[in-house]
C-alpha positions as a LaTeX table, in Angstrom:
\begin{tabular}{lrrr}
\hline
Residue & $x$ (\AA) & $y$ (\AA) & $z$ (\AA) \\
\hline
Unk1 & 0.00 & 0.00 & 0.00 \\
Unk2 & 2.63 & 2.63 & 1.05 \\
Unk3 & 6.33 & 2.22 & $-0.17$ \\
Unk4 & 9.09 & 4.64 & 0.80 \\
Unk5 & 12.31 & 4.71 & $-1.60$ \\
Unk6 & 15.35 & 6.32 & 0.18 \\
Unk7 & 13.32 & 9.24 & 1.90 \\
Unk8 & 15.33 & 11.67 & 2.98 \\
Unk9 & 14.74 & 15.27 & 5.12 \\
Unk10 & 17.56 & 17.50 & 5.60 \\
Unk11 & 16.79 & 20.92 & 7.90 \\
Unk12 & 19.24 & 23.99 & 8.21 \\
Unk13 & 21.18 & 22.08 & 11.64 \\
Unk14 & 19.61 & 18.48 & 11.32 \\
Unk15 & 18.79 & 15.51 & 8.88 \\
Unk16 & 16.34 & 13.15 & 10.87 \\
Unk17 & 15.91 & 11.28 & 7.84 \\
Unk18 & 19.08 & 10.10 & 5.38 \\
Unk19 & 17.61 & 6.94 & 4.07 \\
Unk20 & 14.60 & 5.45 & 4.83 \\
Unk21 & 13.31 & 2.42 & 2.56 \\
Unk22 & 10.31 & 0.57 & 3.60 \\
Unk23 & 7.16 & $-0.80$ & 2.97 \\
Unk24 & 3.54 & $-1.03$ & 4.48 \\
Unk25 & 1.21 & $-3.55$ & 3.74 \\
Unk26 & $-2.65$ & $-3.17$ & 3.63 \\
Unk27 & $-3.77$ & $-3.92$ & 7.39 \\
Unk28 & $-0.37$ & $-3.47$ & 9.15 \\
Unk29 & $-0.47$ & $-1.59$ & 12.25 \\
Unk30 & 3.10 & $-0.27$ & 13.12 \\
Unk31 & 4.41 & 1.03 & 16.02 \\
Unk32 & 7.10 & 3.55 & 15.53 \\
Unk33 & 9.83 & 3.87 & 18.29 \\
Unk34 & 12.85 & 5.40 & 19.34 \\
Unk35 & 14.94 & 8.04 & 20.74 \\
Unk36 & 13.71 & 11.50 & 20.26 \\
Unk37 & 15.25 & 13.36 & 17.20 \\
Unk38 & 15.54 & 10.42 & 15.36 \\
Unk39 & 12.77 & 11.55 & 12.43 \\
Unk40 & 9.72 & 9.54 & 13.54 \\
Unk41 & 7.49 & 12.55 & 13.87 \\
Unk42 & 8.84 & 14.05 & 10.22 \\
Unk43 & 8.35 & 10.33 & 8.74 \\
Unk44 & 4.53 & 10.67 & 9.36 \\
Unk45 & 4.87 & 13.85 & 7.72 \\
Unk46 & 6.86 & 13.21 & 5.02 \\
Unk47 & 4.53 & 10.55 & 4.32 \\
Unk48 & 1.25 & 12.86 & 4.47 \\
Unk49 & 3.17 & 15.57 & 2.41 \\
Unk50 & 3.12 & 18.31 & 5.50 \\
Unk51 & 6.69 & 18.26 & 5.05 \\
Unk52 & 8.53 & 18.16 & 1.73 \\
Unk53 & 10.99 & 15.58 & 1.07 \\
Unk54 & 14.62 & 16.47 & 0.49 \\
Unk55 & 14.61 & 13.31 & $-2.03$ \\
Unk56 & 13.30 & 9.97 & $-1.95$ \\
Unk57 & 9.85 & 8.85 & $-3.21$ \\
Unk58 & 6.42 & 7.80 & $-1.17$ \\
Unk59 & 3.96 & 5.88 & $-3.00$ \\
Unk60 & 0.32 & 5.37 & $-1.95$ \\
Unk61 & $-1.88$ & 2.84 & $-3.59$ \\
Unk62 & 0.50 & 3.02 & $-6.94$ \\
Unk63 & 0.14 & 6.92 & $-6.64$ \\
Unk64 & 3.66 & 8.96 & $-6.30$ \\
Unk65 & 2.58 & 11.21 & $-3.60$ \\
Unk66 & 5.81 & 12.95 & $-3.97$ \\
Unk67 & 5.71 & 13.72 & $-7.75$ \\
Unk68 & 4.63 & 17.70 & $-8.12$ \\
Unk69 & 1.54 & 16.62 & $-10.28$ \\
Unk70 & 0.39 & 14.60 & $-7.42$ \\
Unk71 & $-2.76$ & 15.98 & $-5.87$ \\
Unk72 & $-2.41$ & 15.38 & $-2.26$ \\
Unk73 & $-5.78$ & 16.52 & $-1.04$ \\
Unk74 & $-6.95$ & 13.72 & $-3.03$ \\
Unk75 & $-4.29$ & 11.64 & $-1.02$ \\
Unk76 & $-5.42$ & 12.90 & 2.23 \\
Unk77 & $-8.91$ & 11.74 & 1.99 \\
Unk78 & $-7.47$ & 8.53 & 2.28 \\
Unk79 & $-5.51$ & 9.11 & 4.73 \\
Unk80 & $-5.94$ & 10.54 & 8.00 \\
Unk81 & $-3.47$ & 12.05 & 10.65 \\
Unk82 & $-3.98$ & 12.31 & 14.52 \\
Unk83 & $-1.77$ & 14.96 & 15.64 \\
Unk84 & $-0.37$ & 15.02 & 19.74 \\
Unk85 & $-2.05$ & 18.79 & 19.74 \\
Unk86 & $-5.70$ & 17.93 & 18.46 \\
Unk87 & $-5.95$ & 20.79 & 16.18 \\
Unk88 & $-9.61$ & 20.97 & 16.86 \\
Unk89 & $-11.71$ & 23.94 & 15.95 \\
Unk90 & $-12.36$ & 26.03 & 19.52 \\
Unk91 & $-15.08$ & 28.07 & 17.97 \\
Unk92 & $-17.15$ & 24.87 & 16.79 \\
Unk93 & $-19.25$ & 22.31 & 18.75 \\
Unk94 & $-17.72$ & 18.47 & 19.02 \\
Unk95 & $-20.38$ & 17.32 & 16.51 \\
Unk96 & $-19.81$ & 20.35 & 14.22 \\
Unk97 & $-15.95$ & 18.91 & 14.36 \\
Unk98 & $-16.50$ & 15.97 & 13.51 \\
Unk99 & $-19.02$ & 16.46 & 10.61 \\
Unk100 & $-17.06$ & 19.49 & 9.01 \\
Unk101 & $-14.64$ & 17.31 & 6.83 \\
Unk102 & $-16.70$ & 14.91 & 5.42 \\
Unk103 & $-19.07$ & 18.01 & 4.33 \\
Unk104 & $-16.73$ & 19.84 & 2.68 \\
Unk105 & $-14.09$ & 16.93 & 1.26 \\
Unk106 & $-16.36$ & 14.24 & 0.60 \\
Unk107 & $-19.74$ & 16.29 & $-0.28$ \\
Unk108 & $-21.50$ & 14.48 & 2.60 \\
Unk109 & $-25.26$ & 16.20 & 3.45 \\
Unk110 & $-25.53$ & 17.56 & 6.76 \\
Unk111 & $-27.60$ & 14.95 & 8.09 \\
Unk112 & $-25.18$ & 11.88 & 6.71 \\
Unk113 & $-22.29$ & 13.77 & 8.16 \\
Unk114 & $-24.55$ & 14.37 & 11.56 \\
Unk115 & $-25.82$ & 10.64 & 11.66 \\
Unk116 & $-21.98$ & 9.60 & 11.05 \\
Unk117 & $-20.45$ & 11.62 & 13.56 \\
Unk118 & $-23.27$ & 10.96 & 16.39 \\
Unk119 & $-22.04$ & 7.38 & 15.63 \\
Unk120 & $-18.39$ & 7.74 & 15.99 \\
Unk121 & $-18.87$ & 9.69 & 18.88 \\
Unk122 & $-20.88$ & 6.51 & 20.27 \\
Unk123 & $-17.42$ & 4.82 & 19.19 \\
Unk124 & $-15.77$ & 6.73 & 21.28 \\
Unk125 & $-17.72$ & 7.14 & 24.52 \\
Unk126 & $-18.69$ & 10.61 & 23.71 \\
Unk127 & $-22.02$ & 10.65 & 22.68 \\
Unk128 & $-23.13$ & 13.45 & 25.33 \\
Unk129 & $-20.53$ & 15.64 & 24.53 \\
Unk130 & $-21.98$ & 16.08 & 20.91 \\
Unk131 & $-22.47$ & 19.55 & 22.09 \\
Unk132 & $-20.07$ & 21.11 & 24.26 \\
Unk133 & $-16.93$ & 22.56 & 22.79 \\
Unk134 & $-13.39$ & 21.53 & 23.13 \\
Unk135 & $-12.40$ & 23.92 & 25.76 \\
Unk136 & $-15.37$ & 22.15 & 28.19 \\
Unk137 & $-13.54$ & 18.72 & 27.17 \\
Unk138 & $-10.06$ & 17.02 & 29.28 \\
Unk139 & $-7.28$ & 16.58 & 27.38 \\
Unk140 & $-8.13$ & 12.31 & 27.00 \\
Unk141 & $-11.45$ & 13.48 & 25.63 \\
Unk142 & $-10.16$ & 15.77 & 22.83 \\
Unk143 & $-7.52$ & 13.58 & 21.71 \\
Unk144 & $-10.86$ & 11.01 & 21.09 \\
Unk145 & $-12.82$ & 13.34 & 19.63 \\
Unk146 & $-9.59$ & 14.09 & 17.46 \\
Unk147 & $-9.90$ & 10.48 & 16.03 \\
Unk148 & $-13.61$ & 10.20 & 16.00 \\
Unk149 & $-12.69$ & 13.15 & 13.55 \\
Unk150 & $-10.20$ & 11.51 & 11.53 \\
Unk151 & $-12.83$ & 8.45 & 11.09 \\
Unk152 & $-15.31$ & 10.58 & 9.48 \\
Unk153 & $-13.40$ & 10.33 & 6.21 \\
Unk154 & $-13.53$ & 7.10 & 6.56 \\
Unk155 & $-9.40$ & 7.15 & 5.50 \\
Unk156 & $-7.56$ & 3.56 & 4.47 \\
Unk157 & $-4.52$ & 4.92 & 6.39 \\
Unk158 & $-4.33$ & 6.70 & 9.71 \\
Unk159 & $-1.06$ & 8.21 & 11.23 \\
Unk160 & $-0.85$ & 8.78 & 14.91 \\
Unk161 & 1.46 & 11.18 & 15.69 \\
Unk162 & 2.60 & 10.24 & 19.61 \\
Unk163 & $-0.81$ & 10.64 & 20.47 \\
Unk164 & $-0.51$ & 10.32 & 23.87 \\
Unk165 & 1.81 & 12.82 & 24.94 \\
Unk166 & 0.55 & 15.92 & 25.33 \\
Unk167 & $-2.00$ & 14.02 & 27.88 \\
Unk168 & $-1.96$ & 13.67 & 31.68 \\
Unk169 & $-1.28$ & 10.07 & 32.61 \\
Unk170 & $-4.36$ & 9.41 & 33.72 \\
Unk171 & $-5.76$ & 10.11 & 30.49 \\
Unk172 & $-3.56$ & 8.43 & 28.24 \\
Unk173 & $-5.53$ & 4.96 & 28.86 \\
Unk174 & $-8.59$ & 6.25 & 27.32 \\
Unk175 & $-7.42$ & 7.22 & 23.82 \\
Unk176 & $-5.08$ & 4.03 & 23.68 \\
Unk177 & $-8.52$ & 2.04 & 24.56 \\
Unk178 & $-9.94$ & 3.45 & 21.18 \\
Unk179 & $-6.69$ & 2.85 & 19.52 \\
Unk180 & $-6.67$ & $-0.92$ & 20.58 \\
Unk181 & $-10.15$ & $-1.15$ & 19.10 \\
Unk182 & $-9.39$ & 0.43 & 15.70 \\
Unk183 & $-6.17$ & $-1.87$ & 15.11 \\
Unk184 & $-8.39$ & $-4.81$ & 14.71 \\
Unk185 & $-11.09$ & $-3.10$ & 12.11 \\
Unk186 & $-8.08$ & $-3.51$ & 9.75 \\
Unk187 & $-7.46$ & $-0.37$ & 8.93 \\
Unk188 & $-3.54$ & 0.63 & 8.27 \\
Unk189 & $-2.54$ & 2.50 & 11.08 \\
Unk190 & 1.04 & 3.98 & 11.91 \\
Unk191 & 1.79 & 4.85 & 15.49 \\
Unk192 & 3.91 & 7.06 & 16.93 \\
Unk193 & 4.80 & 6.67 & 20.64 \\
Unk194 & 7.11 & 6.05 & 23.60 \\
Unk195 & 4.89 & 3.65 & 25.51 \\
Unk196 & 6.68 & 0.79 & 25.09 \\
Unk197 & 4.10 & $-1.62$ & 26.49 \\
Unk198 & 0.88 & 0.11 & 24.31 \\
Unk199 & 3.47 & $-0.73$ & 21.40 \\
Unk200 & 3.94 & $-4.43$ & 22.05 \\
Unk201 & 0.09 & $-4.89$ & 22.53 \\
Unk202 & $-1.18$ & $-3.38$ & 19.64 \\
Unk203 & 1.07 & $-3.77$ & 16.39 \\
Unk204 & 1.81 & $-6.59$ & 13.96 \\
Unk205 & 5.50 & $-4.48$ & 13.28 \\
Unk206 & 7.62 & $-2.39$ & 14.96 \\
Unk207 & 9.49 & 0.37 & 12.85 \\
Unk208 & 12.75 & 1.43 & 15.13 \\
Unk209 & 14.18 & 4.44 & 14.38 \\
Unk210 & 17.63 & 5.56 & 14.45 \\
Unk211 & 21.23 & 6.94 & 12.53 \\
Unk212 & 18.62 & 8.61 & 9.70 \\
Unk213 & 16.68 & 5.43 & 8.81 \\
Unk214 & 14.46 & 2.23 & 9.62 \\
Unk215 & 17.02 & 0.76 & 11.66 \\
Unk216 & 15.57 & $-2.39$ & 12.37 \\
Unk217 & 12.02 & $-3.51$ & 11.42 \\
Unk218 & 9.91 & $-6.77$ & 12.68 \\
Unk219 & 7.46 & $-8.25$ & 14.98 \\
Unk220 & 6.84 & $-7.03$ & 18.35 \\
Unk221 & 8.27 & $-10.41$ & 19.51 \\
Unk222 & 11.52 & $-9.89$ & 17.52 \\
Unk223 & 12.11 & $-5.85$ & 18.14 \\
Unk224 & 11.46 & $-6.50$ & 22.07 \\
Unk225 & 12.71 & $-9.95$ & 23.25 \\
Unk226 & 14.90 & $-10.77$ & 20.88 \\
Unk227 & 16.66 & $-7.43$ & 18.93 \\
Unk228 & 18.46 & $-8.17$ & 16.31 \\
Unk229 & 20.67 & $-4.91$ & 16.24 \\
Unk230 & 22.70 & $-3.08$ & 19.16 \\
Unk231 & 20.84 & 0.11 & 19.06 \\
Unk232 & 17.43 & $-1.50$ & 19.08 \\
Unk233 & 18.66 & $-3.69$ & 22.39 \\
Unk234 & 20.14 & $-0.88$ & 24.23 \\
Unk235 & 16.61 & 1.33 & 23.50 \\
Unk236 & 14.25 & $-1.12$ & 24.57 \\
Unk237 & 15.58 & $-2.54$ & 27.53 \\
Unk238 & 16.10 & 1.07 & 28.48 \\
Unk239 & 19.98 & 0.78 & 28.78 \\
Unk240 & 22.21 & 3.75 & 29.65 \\
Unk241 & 25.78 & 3.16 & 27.97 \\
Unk242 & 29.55 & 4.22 & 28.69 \\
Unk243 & 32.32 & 3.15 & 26.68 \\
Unk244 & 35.74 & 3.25 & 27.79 \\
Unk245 & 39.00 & 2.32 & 25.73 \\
Unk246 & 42.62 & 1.55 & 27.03 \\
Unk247 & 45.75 & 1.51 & 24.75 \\
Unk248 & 48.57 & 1.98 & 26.71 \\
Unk249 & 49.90 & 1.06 & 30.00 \\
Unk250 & 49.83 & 4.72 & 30.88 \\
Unk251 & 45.94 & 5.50 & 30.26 \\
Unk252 & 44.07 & 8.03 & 32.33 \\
Unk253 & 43.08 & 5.92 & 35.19 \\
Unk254 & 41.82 & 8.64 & 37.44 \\
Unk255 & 40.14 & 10.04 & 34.75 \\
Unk256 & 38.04 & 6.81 & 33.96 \\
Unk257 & 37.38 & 6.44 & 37.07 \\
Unk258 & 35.47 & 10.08 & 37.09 \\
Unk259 & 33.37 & 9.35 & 33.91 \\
Unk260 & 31.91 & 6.69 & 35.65 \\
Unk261 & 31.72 & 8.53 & 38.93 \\
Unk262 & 29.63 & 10.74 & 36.46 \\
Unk263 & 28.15 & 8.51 & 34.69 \\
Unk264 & 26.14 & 6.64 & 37.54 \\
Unk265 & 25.45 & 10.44 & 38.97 \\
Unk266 & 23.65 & 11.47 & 35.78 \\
Unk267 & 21.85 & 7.92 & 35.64 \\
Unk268 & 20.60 & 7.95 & 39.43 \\
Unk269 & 22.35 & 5.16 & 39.93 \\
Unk270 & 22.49 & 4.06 & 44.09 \\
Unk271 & 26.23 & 5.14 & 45.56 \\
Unk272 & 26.64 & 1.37 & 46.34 \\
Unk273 & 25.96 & 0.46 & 43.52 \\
Unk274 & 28.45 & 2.99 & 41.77 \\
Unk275 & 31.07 & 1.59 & 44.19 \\
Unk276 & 30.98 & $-1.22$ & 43.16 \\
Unk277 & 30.98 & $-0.37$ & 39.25 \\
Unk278 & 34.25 & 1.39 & 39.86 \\
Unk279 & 36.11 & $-0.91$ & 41.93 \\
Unk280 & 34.66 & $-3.68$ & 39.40 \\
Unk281 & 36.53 & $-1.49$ & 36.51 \\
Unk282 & 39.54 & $-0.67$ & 39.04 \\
Unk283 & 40.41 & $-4.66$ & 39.91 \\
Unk284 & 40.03 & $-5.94$ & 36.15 \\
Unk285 & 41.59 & $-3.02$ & 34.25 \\
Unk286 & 44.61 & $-2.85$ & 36.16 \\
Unk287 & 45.26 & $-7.05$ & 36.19 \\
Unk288 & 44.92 & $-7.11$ & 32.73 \\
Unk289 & 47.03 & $-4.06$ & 32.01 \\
Unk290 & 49.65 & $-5.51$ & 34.05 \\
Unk291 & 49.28 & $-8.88$ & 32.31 \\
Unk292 & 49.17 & $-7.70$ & 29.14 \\
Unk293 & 52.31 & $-6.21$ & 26.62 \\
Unk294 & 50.59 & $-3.87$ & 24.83 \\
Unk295 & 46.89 & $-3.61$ & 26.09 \\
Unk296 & 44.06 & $-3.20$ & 23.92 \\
Unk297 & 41.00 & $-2.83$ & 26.13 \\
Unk298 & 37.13 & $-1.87$ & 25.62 \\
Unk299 & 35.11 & $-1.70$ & 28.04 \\
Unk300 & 31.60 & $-1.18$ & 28.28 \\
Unk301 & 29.32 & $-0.19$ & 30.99 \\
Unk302 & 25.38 & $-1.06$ & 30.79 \\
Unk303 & 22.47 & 0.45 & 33.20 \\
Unk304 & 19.15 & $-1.23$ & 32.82 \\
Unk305 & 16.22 & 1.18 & 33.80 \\
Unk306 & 14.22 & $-1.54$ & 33.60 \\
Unk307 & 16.42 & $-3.57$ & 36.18 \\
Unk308 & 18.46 & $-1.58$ & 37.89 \\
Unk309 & 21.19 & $-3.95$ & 37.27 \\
Unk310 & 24.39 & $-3.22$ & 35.28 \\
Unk311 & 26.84 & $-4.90$ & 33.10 \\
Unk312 & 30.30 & $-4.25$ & 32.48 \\
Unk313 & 31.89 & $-5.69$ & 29.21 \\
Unk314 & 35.31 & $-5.76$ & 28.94 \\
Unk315 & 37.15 & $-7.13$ & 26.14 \\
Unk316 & 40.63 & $-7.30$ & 25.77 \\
Unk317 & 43.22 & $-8.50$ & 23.16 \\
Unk318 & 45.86 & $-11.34$ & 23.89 \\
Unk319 & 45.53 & $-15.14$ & 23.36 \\
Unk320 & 42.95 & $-17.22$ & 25.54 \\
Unk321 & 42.83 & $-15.25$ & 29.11 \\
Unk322 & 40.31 & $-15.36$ & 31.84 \\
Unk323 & 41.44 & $-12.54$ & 34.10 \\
Unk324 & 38.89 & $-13.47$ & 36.84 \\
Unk325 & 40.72 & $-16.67$ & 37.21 \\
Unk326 & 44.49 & $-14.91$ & 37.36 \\
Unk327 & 47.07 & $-15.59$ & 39.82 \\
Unk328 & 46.07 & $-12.50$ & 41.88 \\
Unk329 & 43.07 & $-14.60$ & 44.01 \\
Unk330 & 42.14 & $-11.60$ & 46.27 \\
Unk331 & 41.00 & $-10.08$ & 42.77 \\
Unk332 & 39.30 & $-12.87$ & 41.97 \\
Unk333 & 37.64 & $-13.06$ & 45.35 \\
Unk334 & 36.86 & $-9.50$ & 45.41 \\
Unk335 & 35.56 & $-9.25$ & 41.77 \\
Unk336 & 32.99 & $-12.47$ & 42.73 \\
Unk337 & 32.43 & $-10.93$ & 45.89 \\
Unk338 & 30.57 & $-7.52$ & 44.28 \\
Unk339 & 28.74 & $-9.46$ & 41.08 \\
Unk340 & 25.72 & $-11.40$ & 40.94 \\
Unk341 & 27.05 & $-13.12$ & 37.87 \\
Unk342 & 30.61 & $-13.45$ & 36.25 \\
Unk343 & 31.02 & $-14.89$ & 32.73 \\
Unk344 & 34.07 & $-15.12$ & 30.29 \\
Unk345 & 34.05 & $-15.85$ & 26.74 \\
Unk346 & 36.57 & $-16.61$ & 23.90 \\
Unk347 & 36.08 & $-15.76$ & 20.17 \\
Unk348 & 38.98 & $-16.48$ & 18.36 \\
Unk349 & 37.60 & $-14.59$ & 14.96 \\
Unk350 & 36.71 & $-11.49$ & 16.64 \\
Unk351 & 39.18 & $-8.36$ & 16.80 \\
Unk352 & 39.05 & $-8.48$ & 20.87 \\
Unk353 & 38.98 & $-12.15$ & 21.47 \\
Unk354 & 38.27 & $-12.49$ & 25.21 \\
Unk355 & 35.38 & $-10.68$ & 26.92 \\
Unk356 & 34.38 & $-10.83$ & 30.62 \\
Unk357 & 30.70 & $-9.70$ & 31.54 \\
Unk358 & 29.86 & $-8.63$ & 35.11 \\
Unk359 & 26.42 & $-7.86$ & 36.59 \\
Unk360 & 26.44 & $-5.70$ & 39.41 \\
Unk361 & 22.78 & $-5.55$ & 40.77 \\
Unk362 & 21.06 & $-2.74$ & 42.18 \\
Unk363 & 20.22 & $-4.07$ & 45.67 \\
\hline
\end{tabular}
């Protein structure tokens, strides 16, 4: 139904989008996710035609929505967009929103558009708010009146644009209850949001965005148990990352040893807990520099959110070498003594062939 051929958007200081190739099948309901600034919000757009591509083609329905001969409001009947503001009309009753489009883009009488809309409002639990106006209504009931809206035109396509988070949290159940129902009519629908768990329940695909582009696309089951690229793990299980590198004998250990100070500061993470990181990167650094000629080391710190648990990775170059299992036992002791769990690993084809991972949980 929709196909996007290396989309790109460049702006004066940013380019969300560099190269985004995808496409959307009749039915599919897609979650969209991500850090912020990575173009999900512009890829609605760009799709829509409220923003201009810098290059790249969209295609609707065999229709190049991008070519300049294109007439997008002919598009846009077929497909609707639910913005995070509601852009409803202040001056207008709820019913008088909700039956102006189909009057005036689809020709609709007054009464078809007023029978519709009474029963989309019924859709959406707002029947006996047919007329108040918006500024009478909670932010959970615009956003629904918003779709209700949208449905009027009865569009193929509808793109949510993080509709959810201009709302109060105790609002933001409501609209995602109307959601929920409208992903199983079979209607396309495209969803922007950060609620993770709304995501999962709702879509047959997750689109994650990041570095300009679809970076990784699949089921729910794939994108959030089983990621299949670093980025995509690291987002959804809500991991905070520091990387470290050591090549020489004479690196800046005090220095280190403040960006994770830092580090666990920014991140909240418990001064125990940040003791323990530290002397974790103190014991194994320092044996393996000692052990080691000419020391290549990476190291990589992980804080799970989620968990509160973190991981250090280090990996080091030199032939087979399990430094938690060196001559130095009060290390080893020590280093057991502060992890829940201590594993090593040996991959002889990779550039840093020996990795230790230690979990340091939060408790």
């Amino acid at each position: 139904m929709i196909r996007l051929e290396h989309l790109r958007k460049e702006y004066p200081n940013a380019t969300p989008l560099k190269d985004v190739n995808a496409a959307i099948n009749d039915g599919d309901v897609i979650s969209v996710i991500g850090p912020s600034g990575t173009g999900k919000s512009t890829l609605l757009r760009c799709i829509n035609q409220l923003e201009q591509p810098t290059s790249g083609k969209v295609w609707f329905d065999d229709v190049e929505v991008t070519d300049p001969a294109c007439n997008i409001n002919e598009v846009r009947k077929k497909m609707g967009m639910v913005f995070q503001s509601f852009n409803l009309f202040g001056h207008r009753t709820v019913i008088e929103n909700v039956m102006l489009p189909p009057m005036e883009l689809l020709g609709k009488s007054k009464q078809e558009a007023y029978d519709e809309g009474m029963r989309l409002l019924r859709m959406v639990g707002l029947a006996e708010k047919a007329l108040n106006y918006p500024d009478e209504l909670s932010g959970g009931q615009k956003q629904r009146i918003a779709i209700a809206r949208t449905l009027a035109m009865d569009p193929e396509v509808i793109l949510f644009d993080e509709p959810t988070s201009a709302l109060d949290p105790t609002m933001v159940g409501e609209v995602q209850a109307v959601i929920r129902d409208l992903a199983t009519t079979g209607k396309t629908l495209m969803i922007v949001t950060h609620e993770m768990a709304f995501a999962r329940a709702i879509c047959n695909r997750v689109f994650y965005m990041d570095e300009g582009g679809v970076y990784e696309d699949g089921p729910p089951e794939q994108v959030f148990d089983n990621p299949q690229r670093e980025n995509t793990r690291r987002f959804v299980r809500r991991l905070k990352v520091l990387e470290l590198s050591i090549a020489s004998r004479d690196y800046d250990f005090l220095g280190m040893m403040g960006e994770i100070d830092r580090y666990c500061r920014k991140n909240q993470i418990a001064p125990r807990q940040n003791r323990r990181i530290q002397l974790a990167f103190e014991e194994m650094t320092q044996q393996l520099v000692n052990k080691l000629e000419h020391p290549r080391i990476d190291v990589v710190i992980e804080y799970s959110e989620a968990t509160q648990s973190a991981t250090l990775v280090v990996s080091y170059d030199s032939p087979s070498f399990d430094a938690t299992k060196g001559d130095d036992r009060l290390v080893t002791d020590l280093l057991y003594g502060i992890s829940s769990q201590v594993d090593y690993s040996w991959n002889e084809g990779a550039e840093l062939s020996n990795q230790i991972q230690v979990t340091i949980e939060g408790n």
